[in-house]
C-alpha positions in Angstrom: 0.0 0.0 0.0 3.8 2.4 0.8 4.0 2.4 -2.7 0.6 3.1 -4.1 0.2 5.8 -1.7 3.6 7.3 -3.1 1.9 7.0 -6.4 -1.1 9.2 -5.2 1.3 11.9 -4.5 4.1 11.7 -6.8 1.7 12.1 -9.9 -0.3 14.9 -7.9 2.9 16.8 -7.4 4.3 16.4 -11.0 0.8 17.5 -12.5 1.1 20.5 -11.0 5.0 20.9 -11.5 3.7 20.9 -15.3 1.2 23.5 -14.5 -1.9 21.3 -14.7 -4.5 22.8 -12.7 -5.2 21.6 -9.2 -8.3 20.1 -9.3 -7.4 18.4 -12.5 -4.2 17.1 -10.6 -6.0 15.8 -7.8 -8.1 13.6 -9.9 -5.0 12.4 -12.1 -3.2 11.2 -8.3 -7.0 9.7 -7.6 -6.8 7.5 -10.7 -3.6 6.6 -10.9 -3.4 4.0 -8.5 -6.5 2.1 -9.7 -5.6 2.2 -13.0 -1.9 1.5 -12.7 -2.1 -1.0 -9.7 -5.5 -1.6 -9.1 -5.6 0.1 -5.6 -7.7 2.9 -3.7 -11.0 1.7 -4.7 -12.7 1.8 -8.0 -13.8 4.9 -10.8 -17.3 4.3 -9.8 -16.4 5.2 -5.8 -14.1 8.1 -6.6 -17.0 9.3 -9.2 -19.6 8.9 -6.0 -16.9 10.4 -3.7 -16.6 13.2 -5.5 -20.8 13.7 -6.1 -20.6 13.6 -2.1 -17.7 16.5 -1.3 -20.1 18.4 -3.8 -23.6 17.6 -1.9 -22.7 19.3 1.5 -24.7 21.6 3.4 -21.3 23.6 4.8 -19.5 23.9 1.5 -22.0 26.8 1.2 -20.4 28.8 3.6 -17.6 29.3 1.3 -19.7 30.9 -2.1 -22.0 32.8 0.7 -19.0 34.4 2.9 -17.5 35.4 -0.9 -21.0 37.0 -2.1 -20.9 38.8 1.6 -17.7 40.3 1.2 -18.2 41.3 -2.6 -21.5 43.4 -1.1 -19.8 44.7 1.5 -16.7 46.0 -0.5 -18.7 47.5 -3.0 -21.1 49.4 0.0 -18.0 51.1 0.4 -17.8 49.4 4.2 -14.2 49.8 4.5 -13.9 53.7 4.0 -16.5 54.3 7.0 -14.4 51.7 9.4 -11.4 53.4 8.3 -12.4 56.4 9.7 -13.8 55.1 13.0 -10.7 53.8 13.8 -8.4 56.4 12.7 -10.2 59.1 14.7 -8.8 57.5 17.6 -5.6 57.1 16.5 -4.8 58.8 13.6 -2.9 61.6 15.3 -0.8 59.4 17.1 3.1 58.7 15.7 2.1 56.1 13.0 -1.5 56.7 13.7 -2.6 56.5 9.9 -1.0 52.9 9.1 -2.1 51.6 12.6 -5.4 52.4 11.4 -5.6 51.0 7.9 -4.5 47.9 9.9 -7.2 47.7 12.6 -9.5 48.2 9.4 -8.2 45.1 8.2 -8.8 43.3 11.0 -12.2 44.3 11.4 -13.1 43.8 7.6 -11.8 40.8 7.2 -14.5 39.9 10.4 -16.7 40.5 7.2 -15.3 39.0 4.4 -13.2 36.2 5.3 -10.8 36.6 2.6 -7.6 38.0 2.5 -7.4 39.0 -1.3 -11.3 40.8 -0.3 -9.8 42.8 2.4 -6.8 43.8 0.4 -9.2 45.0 -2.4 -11.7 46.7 -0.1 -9.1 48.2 2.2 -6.4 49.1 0.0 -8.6 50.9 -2.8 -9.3 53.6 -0.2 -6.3 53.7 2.3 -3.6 53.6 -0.3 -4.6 57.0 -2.0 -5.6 57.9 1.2 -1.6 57.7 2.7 0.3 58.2 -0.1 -1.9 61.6 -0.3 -0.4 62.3 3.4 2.9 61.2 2.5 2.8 58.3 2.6 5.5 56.4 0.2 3.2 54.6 -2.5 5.5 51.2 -2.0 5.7 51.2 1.2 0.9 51.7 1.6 1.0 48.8 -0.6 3.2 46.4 0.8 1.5 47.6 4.3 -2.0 46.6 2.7 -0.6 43.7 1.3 0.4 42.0 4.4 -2.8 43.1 6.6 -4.8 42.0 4.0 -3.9 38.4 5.7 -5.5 39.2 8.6 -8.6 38.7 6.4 -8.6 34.6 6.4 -7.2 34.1 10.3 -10.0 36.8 12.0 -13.2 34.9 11.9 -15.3 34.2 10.0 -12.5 32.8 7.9 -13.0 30.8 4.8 -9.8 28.8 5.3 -11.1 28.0 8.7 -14.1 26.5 7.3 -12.0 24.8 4.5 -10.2 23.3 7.2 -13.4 22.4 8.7 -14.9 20.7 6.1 -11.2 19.0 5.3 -10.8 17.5 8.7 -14.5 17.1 10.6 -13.0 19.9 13.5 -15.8 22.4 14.3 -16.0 25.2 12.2 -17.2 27.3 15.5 -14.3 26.1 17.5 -11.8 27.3 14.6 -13.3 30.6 14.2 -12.8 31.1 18.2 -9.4 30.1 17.9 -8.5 32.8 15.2 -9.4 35.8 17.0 -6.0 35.9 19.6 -3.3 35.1 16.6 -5.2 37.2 14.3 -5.1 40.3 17.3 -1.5 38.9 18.0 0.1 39.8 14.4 -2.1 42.9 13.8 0.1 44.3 16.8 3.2 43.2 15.8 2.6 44.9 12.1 1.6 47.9 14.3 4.6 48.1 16.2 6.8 48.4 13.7 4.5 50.5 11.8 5.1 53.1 14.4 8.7 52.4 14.7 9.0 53.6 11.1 7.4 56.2 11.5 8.8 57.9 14.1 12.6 56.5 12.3 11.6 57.4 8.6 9.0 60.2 10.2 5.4 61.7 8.8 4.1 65.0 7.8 2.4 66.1 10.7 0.9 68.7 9.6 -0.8 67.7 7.0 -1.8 64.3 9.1 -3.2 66.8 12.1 -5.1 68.5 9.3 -7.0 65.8 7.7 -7.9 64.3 11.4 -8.9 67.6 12.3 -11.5 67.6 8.9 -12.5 63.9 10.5 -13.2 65.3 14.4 -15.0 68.4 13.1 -18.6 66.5 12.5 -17.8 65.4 15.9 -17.9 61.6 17.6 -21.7 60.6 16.9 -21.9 61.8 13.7 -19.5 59.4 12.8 -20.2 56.5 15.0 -23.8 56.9 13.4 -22.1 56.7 9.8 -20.0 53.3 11.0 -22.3 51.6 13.6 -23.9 49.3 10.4 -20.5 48.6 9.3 -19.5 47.7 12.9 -22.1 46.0 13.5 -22.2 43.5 11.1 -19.2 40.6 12.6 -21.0 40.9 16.0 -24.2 39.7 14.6 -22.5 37.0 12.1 -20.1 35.7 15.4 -22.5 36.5 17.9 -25.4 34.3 16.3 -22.6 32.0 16.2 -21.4 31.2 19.5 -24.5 32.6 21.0 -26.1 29.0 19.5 -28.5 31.3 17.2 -27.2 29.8 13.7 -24.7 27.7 12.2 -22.0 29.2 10.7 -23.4 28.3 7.1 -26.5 29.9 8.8 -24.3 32.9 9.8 -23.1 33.4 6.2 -26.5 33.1 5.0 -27.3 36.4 7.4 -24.1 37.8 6.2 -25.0 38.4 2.7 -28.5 39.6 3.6 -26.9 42.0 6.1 -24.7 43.5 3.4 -28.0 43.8 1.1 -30.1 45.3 3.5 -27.3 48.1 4.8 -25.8 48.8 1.3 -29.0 48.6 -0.5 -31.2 50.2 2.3 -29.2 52.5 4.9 -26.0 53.5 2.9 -27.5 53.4 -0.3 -24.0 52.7 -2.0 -25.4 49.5 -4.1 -28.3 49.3 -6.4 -30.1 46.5 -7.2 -28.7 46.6 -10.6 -25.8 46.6 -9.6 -26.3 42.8 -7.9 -26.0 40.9 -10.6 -22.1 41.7 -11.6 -21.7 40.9 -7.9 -23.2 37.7 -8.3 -20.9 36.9 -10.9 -17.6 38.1 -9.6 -18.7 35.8 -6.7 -18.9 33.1 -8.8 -16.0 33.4 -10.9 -13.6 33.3 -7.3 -15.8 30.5 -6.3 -15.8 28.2 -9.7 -12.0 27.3 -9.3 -12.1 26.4 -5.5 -15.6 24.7 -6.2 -14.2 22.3 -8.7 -11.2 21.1 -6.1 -13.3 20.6 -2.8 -15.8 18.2 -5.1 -12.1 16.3 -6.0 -11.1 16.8 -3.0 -13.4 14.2 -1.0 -12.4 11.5 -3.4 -9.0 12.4 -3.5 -9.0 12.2 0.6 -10.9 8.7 0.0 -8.0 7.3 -2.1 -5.2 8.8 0.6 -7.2 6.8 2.9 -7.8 3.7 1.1 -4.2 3.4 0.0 -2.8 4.3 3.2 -1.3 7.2 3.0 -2.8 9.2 6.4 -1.2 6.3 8.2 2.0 6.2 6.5 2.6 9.9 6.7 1.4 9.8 10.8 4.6 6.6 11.0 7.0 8.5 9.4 6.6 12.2 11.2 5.9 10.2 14.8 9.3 8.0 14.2 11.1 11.0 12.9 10.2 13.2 15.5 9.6 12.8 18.9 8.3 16.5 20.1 5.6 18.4 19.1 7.6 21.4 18.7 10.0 19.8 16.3 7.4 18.8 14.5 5.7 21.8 14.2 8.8 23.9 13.1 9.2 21.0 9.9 5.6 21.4 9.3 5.9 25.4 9.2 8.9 25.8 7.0 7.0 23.6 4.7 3.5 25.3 5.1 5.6 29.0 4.3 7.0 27.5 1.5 4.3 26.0 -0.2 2.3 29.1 0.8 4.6 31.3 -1.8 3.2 28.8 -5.2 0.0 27.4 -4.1 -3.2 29.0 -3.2 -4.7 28.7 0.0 -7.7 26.9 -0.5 -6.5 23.7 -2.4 -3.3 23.9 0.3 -5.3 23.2 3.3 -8.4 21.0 1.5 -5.1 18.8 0.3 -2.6 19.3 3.8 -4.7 19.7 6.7 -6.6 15.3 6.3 -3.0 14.0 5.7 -1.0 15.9 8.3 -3.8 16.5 11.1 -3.4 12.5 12.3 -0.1 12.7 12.5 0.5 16.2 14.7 -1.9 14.8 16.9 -0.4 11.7 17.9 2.2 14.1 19.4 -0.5 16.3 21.3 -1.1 18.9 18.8 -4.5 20.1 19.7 -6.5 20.3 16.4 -7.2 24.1 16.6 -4.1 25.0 17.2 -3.1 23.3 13.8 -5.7 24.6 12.0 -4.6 28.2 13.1 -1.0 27.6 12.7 -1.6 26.2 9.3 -4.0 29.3 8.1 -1.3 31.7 9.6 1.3 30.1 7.7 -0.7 29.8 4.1 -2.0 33.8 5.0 1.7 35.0 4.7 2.2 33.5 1.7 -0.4 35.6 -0.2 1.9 38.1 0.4 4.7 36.8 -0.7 6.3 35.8 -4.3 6.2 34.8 -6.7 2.5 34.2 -6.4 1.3 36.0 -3.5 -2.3 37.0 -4.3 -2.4 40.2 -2.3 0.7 41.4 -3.7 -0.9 41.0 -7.4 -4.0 42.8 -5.7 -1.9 45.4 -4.2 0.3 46.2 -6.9 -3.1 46.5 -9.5 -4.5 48.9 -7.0 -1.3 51.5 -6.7 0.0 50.9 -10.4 3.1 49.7 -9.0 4.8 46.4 -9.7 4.0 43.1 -7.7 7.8 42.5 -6.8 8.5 46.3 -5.9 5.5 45.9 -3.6 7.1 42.9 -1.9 10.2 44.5 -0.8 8.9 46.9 0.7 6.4 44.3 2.2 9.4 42.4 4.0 9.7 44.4 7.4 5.7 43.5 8.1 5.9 40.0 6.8 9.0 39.9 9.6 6.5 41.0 12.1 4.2 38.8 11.0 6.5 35.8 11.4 7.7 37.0 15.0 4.3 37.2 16.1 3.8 33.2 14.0 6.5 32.3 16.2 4.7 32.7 19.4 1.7 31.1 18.3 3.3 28.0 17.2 4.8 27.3 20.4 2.5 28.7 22.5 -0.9 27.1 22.2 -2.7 29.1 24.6 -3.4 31.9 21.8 -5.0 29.2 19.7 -7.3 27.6 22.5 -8.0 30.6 25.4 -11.0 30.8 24.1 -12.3 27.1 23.7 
């Protein structure tokens, strides 16, 4: 069974070496082994298999959470959040960027994506600082990393991905993301500061535009942002208060966004609904196609063996959880940089979750440490998404975005550090 196991992966890994897509990959390593060695079942079970990862009531979290945040970006939610947060802050040293990231952490509470929050956040804020100062480069390589936050600060697609990949509730993972996801927001805003008081701001011109955002005074604002703060405590809070499910949840999410962009900010019209429908479609279509696969391709791991052999070889090879764990993250940052989050964890999280826990890895705490580790790579080449995203939405290129990028993503690795090894961020709240 060793080696038709090894088949499974060896003719997944070269498919997509020769840039066959991943869905289309997974069902090549699927075959292969009943075809070539008459193992891992039969066509007619991976055909049923993959009729079943299709037919599931919490796959349509994913499309819903997608259509959510497409409303809420175009409703101009991110802009109104912005300046709650920055008229707090924004006169502080650094104020400006410590703001555009505590607008990431709170929209990506509302779309659970990280490419979404890069795209909502960054199409306001970066004009917005490089018009105080701000170097262009620098606001999108800032945007770029914070835009992360968006799949670790629940409701997280990944997190239900992970979910739906390994049976580990979908509640309990959202829980666990709210600490890490606080955690590296902090760390980003550290040195955010730090470079601004090094590299230094125009002050003046900073006072002047938070002096234009106090002069309607404090409940004139919080008036214009309570809907758009209010939306992840009713999604979270019907949560864990045992209201909804979190497919439930997204379902509310999505009529949420209707009813305050449609209704309240009157930013969306109706006919403007169905290009949203559509662009949430087209980002769903891809991942669609590889979580179908993905339950037969998980049936063939298991049939030929694979989970168990992968769970022998880590548990013989090492002894500790924390050696374990650093293997696992090198390899989780490096396959972050060329594969896409989604078919990453749908594909990583059923093989290696057996394994990690034999060594008394709670399950959360993988799940988070694996999303934390995949969420860096979107901003990160040679395929980080939120770079490409970033880069489109300041007309400046992908890679020259990325260098700047490196001082947060060193943040955000400090602050992945102490959430690997301490697992009390990951399950506090459990």
């Amino acid at each position: 069974m060793a080696s038709a196991a090894l088949l499974v992966f060896v003719v997944f890994l070269v498919g997509i070496a020769v840039s066959i897509p991943i869905g289309t990959s997974m069902v090549l390593g699927s075959l292969a082994p009943i075809l070539l060695m008459g193992k891992g079942g039969s066509i007619a079970q991976v055909l049923n298999n993959t009729f079943s990862g299709a037919n599931s009531t919490p796959i349509l979290a994913v499309p819903l959470f997608i259509l959510g945040g497409v409303i809420m970006a175009e409703g101009g939610i991110s802009k109104k959040l912005f300046n709650f947060f920055a008229y707090f802050v924004g006169r502080l040293p650094g104020g400006v960027p410590c703001a555009v990231i505590l607008t990431c952490l709170f929209y990506g509470a509302i779309s659970g994506s990280g490419p979404a929050t890069t795209a909502a956040v960054g199409s306001m804020c970066i004009p917005f600082m490089v018009s105080l100062g701000y170097e262009k480069r620098w606001s999108a390589g800032l945007i770029a990393v914070a835009g992360g936050l968006g799949v670790i600060i629940p409701p997280s697609i990944p997190f239900v991905l992970y979910s739906l990949a390994t049976g580990v509730s979908t509640g309990a993972l959202f829980l666990g993301g709210i600490f890490p996801g606080i955690l590296i927001g902090l760390f980003m805003m550290a040195y955010a500061v730090f470079y601004c008081k090094t590299k230094g701001e125009d002050r003046a011109l900073i006072n002047q535009k938070m002096a234009e955002l106090k002069g309607n005074g404090f409940w004139a604002l919080f008036k214009e942002s309570f809907w758009a703060l209010l939306c992840p405590i009713i999604v979270l809070g019907g949560i864990y208060a045992g209201f909804v499910t979190p497919t439930e949840a997204a379902v509310v999410s999505v009529f949420y966004a209707l009813i305050v962009s449609l209704f309240i900010y009157r930013s969306v019209h109706i006919k403007d609904l169905i290009p949203m429908l559509c662009s949430s479609v087209k980002t769903y279509a891809g991942l669609a196609f590889v979580l179908a696969f993905a339950t037969a391709f998980g049936r063939v791991l298991s049939l030929t063996k694979a989970t168990a052999t992968v769970t022998n070889f880590l548990t013989t090879n090492f002894h500790t959880s924390w050696t374990v764990l650093t293997v696992l993250v090198i390899i989780f940052l490096l396959l972050g940089m060329v594969m896409d989050t989604g078919p990453a964890i749908i594909i990583l999280a059923p093989v290696l979750l057996p394994a990690v826990q034999e060594l008394g890895v709670h399950d959360v705490h993988f799940g988070v440490i694996l999303v934390c580790c995949l969420s860096i790579g979107l901003a990160t080449p040679p395929f980080g998404l939120d770079l490409f995203v970033a880069g489109n939405l300041s007309d400046e290129p992908p890679m020259g975005v990325a260098k700047r990028a490196i001082p947060f993503i060193i943040a955000f690795l400090i602050a992945l550090f102490l959430i690997t090894y301490v697992q009390w961020f990951s399950t506090a709240l459990l």
